[in-house]
C-alpha positions as CSV (number, residue, x, y, z in Angstrom):
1,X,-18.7,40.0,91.7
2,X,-17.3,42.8,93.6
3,X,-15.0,44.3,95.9
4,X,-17.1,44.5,99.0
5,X,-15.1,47.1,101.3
6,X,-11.2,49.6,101.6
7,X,-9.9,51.7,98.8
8,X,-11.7,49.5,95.6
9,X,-15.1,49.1,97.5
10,X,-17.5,48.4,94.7
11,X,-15.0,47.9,91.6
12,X,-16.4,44.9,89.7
13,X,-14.2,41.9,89.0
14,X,-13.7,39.6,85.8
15,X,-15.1,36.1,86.5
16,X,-14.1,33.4,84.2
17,X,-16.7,32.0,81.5
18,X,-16.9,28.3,82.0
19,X,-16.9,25.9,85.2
20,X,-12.8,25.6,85.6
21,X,-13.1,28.2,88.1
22,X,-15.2,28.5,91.0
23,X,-15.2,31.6,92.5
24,X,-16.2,32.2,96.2
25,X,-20.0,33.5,96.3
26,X,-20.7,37.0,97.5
27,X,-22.4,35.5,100.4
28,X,-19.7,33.3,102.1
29,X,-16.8,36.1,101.1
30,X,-18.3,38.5,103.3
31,X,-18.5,36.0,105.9
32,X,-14.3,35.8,105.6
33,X,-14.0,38.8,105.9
34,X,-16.1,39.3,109.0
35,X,-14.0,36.5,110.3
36,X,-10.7,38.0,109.5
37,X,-11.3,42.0,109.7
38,X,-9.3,42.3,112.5
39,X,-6.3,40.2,111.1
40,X,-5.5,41.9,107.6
41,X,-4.1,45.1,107.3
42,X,-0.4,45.2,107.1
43,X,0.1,41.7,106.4
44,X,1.4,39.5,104.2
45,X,-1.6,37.3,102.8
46,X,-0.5,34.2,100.5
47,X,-3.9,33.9,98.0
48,X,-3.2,29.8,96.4
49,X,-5.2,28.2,93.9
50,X,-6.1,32.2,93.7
51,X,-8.8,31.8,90.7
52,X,-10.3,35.1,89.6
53,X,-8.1,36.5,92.9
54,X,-11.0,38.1,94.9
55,X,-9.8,37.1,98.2
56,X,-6.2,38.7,97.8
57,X,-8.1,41.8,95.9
58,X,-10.5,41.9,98.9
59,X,-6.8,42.0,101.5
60,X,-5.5,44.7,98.9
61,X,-8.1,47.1,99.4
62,X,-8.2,46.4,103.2
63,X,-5.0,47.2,103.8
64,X,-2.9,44.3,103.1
65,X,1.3,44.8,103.1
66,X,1.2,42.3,99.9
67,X,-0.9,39.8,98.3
68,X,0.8,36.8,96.2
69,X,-1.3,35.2,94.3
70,X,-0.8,31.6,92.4
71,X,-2.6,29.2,90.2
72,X,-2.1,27.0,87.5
73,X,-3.9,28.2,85.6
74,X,-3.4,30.5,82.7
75,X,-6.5,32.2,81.8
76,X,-6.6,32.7,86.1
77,X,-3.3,34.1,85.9
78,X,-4.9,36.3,83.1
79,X,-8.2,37.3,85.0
80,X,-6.3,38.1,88.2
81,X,-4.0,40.7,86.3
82,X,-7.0,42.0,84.6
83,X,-9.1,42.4,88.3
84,X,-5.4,43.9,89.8
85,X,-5.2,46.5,87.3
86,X,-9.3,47.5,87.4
87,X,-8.9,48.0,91.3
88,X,-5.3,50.0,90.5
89,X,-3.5,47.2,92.7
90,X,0.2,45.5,91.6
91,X,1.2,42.5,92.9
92,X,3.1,39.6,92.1
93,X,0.3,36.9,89.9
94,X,2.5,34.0,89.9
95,X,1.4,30.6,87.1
96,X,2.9,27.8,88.9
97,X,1.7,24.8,90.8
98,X,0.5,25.6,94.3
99,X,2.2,22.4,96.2
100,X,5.8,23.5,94.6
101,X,5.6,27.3,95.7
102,X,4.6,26.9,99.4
103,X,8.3,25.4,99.4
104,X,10.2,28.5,98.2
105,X,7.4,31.2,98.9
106,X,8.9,33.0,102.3
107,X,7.0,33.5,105.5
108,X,3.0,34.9,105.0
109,X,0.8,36.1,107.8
110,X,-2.5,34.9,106.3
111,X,-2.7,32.1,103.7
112,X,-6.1,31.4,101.7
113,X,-6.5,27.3,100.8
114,X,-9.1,27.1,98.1
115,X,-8.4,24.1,95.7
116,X,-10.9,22.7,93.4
117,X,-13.2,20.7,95.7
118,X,-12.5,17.3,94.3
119,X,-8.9,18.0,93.7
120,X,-8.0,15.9,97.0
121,X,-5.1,18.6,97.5
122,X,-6.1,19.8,101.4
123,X,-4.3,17.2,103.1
124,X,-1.3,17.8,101.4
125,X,-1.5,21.5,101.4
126,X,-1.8,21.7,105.1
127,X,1.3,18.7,105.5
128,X,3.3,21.0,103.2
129,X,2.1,24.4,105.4
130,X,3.3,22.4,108.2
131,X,6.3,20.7,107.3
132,X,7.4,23.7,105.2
133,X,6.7,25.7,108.1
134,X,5.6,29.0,106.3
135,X,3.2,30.8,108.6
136,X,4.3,33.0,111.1
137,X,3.6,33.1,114.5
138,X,0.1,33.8,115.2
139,X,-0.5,33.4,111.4
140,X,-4.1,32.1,109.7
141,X,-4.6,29.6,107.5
142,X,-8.4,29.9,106.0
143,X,-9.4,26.7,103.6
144,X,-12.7,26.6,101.6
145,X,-14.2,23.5,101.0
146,X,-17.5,21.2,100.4
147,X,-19.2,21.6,104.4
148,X,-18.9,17.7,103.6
149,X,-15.4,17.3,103.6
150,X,-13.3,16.5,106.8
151,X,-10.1,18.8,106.8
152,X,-7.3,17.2,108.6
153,X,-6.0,18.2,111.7
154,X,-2.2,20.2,111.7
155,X,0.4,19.0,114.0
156,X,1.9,21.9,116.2
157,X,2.3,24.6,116.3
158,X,-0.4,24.8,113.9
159,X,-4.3,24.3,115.4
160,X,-7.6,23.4,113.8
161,X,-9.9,25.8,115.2
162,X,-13.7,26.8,114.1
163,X,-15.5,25.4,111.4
164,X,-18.2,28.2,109.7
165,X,-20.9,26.6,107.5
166,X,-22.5,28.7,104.7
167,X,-25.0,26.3,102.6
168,X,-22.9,24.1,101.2
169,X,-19.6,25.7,101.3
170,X,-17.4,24.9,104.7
171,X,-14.6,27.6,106.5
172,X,-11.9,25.8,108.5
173,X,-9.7,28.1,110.6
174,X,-6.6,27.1,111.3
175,X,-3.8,28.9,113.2
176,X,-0.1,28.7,114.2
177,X,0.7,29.2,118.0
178,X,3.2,31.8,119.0
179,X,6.4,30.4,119.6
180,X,7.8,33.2,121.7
């Protein structure tokens, strides 16, 4: 696994030994980033259920303002300092349950939702997103999931938009209207 483009282009990345993570294949992370290229740079990206972190890494070396990234998980936590550091990044790695920070974690411009597939967390990731209200205007939400499962809709000013298939692996876009 690599950093596929910016200032760490090409800087190999820890993955976990093991099944507890999942990280996003080459394939379909190139595709979200051809879907987001144009929404990235200088923004604030919010990188949950973050894994090995190769999404927020991916944001970092295009140009990102800052990348938080959390999961439960402490050997993630571990692998996603490790990755930081090899790609010369800082940025906050936070070990705490994903549901509980997107209540106290500030306004974020781009938020990636990538739980483990059988978790049953999307629904109330995006009710949190929406209730919590922590996307700002014009912001994108991107989820990852099983091109089986049926995301939920958002009420507004949040919008489901386009659905990307890759294999097995689903996108769903999601965006918040400006309120201006």
């Amino acid at each position: 696994m690599r950093v596929i483009s910016g200032s760490a282009r090409g800087r190999r990345l820890k993955t976990p030994e093991g099944m507890d993570i999942r990280p996003t294949t080459d394939n379909v992370k190139e595709s979200v980033f051809n879907i987001l290229q144009f929404d990235i740079e200088g923004r604030r990206v919010l990188d949950l259920f973050a894994g090995t972190g190769q999404l927020g890494i991916e944001c970092l070396s295009r140009g990102a303002r800052e990348v938080v990234f959390i999961d439960r998980s402490r050997d993630a936590v571990r692998i996603i300092k490790d990755n930081l550091k090899a790609c010369g990044f800082t940025a906050p790695v936070l070990q705490q349950d994903s549901l509980g920070y997107l209540k106290t974690g500030g306004k974020f411009d781009l938020i990636f939702v990538d739980p483990p597939y059988d978790s049953g967390l999307y629904a109330d990731v995006l009710e949190t997103i929406n209730s919590v209200d922590i996307l700002s205007d014009g912001g994108i939400i991107l989820c990852e999931s099983r091109r089986e499962n049926d995301l939920p809709e958002m009420r507004a000013p949040y919008r489901k938009g386009k659905e990307y298939h890759y294999g097995k692996v689903k996108l769903c876009l999601y965006r918040k209207e400006n309120q201006k």
